[in-house]
C-alpha positions in Angstrom: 4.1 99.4 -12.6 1.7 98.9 -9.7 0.6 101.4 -7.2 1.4 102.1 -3.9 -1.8 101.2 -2.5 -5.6 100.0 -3.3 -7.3 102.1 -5.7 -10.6 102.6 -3.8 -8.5 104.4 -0.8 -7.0 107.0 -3.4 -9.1 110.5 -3.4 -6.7 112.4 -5.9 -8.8 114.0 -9.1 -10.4 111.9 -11.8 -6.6 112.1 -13.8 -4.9 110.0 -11.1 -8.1 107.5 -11.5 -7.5 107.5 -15.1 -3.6 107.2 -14.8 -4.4 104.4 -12.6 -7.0 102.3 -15.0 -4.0 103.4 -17.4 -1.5 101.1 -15.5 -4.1 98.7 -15.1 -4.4 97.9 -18.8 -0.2 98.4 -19.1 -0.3 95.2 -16.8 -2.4 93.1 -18.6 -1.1 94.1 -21.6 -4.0 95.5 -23.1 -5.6 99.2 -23.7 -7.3 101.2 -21.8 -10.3 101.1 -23.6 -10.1 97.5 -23.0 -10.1 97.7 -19.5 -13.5 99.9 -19.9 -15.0 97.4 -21.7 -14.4 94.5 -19.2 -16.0 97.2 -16.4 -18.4 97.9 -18.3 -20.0 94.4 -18.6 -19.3 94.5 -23.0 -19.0 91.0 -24.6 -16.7 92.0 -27.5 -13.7 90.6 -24.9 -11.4 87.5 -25.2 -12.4 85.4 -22.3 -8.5 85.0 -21.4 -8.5 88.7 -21.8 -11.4 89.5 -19.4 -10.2 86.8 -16.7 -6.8 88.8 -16.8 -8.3 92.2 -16.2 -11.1 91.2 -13.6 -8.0 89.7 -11.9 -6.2 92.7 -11.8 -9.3 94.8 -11.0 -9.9 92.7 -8.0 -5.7 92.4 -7.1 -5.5 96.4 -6.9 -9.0 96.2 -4.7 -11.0 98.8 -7.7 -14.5 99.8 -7.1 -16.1 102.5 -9.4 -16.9 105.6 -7.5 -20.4 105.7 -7.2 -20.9 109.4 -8.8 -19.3 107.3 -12.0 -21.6 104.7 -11.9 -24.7 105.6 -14.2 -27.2 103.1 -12.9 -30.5 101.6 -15.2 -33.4 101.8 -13.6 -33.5 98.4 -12.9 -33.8 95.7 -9.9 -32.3 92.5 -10.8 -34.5 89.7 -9.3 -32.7 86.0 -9.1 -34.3 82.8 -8.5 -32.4 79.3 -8.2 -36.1 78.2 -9.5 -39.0 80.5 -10.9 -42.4 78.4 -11.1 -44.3 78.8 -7.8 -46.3 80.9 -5.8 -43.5 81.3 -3.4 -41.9 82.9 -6.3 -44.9 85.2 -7.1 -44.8 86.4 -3.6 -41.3 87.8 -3.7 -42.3 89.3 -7.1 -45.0 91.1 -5.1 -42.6 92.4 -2.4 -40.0 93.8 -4.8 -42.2 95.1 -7.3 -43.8 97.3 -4.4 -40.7 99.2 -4.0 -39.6 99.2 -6.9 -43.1 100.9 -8.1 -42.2 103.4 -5.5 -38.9 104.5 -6.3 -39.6 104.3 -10.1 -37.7 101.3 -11.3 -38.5 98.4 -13.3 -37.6 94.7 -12.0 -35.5 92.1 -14.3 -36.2 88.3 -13.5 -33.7 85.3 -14.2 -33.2 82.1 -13.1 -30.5 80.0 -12.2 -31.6 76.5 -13.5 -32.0 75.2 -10.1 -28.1 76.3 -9.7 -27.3 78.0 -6.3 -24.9 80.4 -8.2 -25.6 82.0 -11.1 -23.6 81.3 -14.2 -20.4 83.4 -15.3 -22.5 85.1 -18.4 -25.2 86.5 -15.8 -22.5 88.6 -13.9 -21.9 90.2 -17.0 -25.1 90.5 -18.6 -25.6 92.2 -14.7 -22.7 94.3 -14.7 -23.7 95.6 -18.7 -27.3 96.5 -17.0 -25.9 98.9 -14.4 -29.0 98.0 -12.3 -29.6 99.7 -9.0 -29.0 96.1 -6.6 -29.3 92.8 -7.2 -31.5 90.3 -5.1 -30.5 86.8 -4.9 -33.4 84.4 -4.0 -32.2 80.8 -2.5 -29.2 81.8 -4.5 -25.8 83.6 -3.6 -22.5 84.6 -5.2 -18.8 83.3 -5.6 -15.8 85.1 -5.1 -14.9 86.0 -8.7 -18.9 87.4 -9.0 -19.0 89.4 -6.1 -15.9 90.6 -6.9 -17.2 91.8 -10.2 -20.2 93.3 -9.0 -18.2 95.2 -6.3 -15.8 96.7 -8.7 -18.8 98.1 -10.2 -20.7 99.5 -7.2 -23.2 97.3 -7.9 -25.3 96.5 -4.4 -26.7 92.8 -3.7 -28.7 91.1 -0.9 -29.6 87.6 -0.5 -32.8 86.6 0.4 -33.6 83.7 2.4 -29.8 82.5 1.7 -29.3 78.7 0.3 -26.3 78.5 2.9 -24.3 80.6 5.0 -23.7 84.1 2.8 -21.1 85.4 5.0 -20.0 88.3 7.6 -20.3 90.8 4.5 -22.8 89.3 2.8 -26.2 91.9 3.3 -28.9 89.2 3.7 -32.4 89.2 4.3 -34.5 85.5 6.2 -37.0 84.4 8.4 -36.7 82.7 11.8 -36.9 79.2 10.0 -35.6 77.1 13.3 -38.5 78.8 15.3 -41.2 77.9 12.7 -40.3 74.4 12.5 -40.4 74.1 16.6 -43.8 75.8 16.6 -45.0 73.4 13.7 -44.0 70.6 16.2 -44.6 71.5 19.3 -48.1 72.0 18.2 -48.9 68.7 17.2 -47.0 67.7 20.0 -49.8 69.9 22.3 -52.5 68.2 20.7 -51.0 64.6 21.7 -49.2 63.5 19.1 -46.4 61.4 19.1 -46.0 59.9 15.8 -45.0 63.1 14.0 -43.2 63.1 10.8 -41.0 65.4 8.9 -41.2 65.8 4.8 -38.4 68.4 4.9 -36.5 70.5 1.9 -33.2 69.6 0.2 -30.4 69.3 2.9 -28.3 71.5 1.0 -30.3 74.6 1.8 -30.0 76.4 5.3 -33.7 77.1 5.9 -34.5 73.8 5.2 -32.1 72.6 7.7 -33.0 74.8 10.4 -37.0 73.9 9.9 -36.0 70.4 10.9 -33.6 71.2 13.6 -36.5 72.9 15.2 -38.8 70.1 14.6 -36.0 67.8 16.4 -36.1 70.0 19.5 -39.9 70.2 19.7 -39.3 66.7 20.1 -36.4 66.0 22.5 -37.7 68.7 24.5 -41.2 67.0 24.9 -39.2 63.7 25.6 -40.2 62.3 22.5 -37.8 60.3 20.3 -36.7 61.5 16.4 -37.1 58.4 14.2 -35.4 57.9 11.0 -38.4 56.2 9.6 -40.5 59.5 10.0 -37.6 61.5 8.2 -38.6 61.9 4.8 -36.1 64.5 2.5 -37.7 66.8 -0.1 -37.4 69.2 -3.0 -39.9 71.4 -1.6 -42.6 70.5 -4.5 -45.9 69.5 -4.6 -44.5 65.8 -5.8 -42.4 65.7 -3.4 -44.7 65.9 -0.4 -47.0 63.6 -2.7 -44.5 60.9 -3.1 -42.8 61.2 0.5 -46.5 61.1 1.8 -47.3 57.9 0.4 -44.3 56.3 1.7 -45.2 57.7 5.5 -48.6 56.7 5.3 -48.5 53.1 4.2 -46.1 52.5 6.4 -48.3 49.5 9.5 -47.0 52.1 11.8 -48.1 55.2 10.0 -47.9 58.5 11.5 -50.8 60.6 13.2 -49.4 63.5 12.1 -46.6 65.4 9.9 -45.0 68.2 9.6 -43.7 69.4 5.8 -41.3 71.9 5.3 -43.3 74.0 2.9 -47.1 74.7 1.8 -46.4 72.8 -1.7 -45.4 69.7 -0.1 -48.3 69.9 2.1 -50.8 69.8 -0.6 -48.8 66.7 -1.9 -49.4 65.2 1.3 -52.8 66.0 1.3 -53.6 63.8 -2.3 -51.5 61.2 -1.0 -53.9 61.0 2.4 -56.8 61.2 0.2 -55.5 58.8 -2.2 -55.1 56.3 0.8 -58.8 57.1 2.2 -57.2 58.9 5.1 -59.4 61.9 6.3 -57.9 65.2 7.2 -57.6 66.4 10.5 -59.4 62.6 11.9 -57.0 60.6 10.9 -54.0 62.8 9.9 -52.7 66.1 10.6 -50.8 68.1 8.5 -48.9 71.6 9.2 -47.4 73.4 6.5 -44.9 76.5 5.9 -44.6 79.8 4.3 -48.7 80.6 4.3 -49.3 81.0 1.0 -52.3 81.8 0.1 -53.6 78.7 -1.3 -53.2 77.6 2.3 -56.5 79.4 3.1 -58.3 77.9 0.1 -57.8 74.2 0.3 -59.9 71.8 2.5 -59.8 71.6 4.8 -57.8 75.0 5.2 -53.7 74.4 6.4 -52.3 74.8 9.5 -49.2 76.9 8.6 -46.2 78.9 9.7 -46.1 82.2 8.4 -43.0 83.5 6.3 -43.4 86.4 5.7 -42.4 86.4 2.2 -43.8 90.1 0.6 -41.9 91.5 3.7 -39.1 89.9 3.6 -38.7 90.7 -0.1 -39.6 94.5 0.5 -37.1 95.0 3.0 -34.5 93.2 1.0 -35.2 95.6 -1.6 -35.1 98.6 0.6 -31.9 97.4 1.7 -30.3 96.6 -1.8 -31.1 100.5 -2.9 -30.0 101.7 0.8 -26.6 100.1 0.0 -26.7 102.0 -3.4 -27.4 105.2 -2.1 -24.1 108.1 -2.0 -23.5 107.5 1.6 -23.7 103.3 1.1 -25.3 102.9 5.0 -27.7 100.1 5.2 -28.2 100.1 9.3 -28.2 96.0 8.9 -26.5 93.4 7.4 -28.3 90.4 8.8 -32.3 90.9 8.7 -34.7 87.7 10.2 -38.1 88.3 10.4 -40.3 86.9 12.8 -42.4 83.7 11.8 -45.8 83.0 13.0 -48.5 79.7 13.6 -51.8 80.1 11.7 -54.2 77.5 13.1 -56.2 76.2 10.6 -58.3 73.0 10.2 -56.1 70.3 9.2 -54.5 69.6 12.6 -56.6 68.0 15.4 -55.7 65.6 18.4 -54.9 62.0 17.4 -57.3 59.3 16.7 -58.5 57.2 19.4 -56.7 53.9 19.5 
């Protein structure tokens, strides 16, 4: 038998909610207790069984109500990839608030993978955590699905492609950086400027070049292909990439890379080459991490704001969590900034 409408519009007494997950499991032909097993996150269900309940659960549109929902004092914290000091800076951001409000913070990786796996979202939904934060990450249908049936909050953070309308999300003004990165070098005379950029398949990395290509057609200078170079956003990368660029007979004078890792790649691949930086090459960076500071000579940068960003995407994540579920935003970008350092200087005399 199915209901007359949605479950999450009903507001009759916890019996009619109970009648209700009692049709539920009638459907799929399982028991009730079944049916609180697969909300509850527990392992001890067939696979078939659990794909036939979830689908149910998501059919009749069921969300637990959040008085139901006994939350761990937990964060979960998702990375595509966990091994840089990007990484430690979001740790930073999230632990702060988390410190605050007296929760602990679970970290997991995706392998590199953009989504999480099926065995996360119900190792997640088990936890009962307070929100989930998704780093260069995001959901599919069938996981946000799950984690919305059990009032589970999530945010993306700096989102690997577009997270969509309902998608709470939390970024940095990634186009803007990559024009100020350009234009730049383009105010110091350069026009020989290459790109080392991140992997296409990730939004900020796209828009950090788009900006780079309108610092340039707005200067009147043309965007070659040669000077394109695509990355991974790792320190080999921009080592690798850099070598290619720079013995090239008609090198660049200057480059722009789409992160700080890359950067330092760059920088062994100049030094490897007997190139001196800012003389003969100058290099701009992104994200301002702190190494940025440290090397030598010290990078030119744009500034993500990266312990921010993470802060207010875990603000947001327990906002959504809270009884009345406002968040006052859906879509947060925070501003990016150029740190002028030592490694970018007008061209060499011809």
């Amino acid at each position: 038998m199915r209901p007359s409408k949605p479950v999450e519009t009903q507001t009759a007494p916890q019996s009619t909610q109970t009648a209700t997950l009692a049709e539920i499991a009638r459907e799929a032909g399982v028991s009730a207790p079944t049916v609180s097993k697969v909300l509850n996150g527990r392992a001890d269900v067939a696979p078939g069984t659990r794909t036939r309940v979830e689908d149910l659960l998501r059919a009749y549109g069921y969300r637990r109500r959040r008085a139901e929902a006994t939350r761990s004092p937990l964060i979960d914290l998702v990375f595509h990839e966990l091994e840089s000091a990007w990484a430690m800076e979001v740790i930073r951001g999230v632990e702060n608030v988390a410190r605050e409000e007296g929760l602990s913070v679970v970290l997991s990786e995706s392998a590199g993978r953009l989504t999480p796996g099926r065995t996360w979202a119900d190792q997640v939904a088990a936890r009962r955590p307070h929100g989930v934060i998704l780093v260069l990450s995001g959901l599919d249908e069938s996981q946000r699905a799950l984690l919305t049936s059990r009032s589970i909050p999530f945010v993306v953070m700096d989102p690997a492609g577009d997270p969509g309308d309902n998608v709470p999300s939390v970024g940095a003004t990634n186009w803007q950086g990559g024009l100020a990165a350009t234009r730049h070098l383009v105010d110091l005379g350069h026009t020989r400027i290459a790109s080392i950029s991140g992997p296409s398949r990730m939004m900020c990395s796209r828009a950090r070049v788009d900006g780079y290509r309108a610092a340039l057609e707005t200067a009147g200078l043309p965007v070659d292909p040669a000077l394109l170079k695509v990355g991974d956003f790792h320190h080999e990368t921009g080592y690798r990439a850099g070598l290619e660029l720079l013995r090239s007979p008609t090198r660049p004078t200057a480059v722009f890379a789409g992160n700080d890792l890359q950067a330092l790649g760059l920088y062994e691949a100049a030094r490897e080459l007997g190139l001196r930086i800012p003389e003969d090459l100058s290099i701009v960076g992104f994200d301002d991490l702190p190494i940025a500071r440290l090397v030598g000579p010290p990078l030119t940068t744009v500034r993500q704001p990266l312990m921010e960003m993470a802060e207010t995407a875990a603000k947001l994540v327990l906002n959504l969590g809270r009884e009345d579920g406002t968040s006052g935003a859906t879509r947060v970008e925070l501003a990016t900034s150029l740190e002028v350092r030592n490694s970018t200087a007008p061209p060499p005399a011809v």
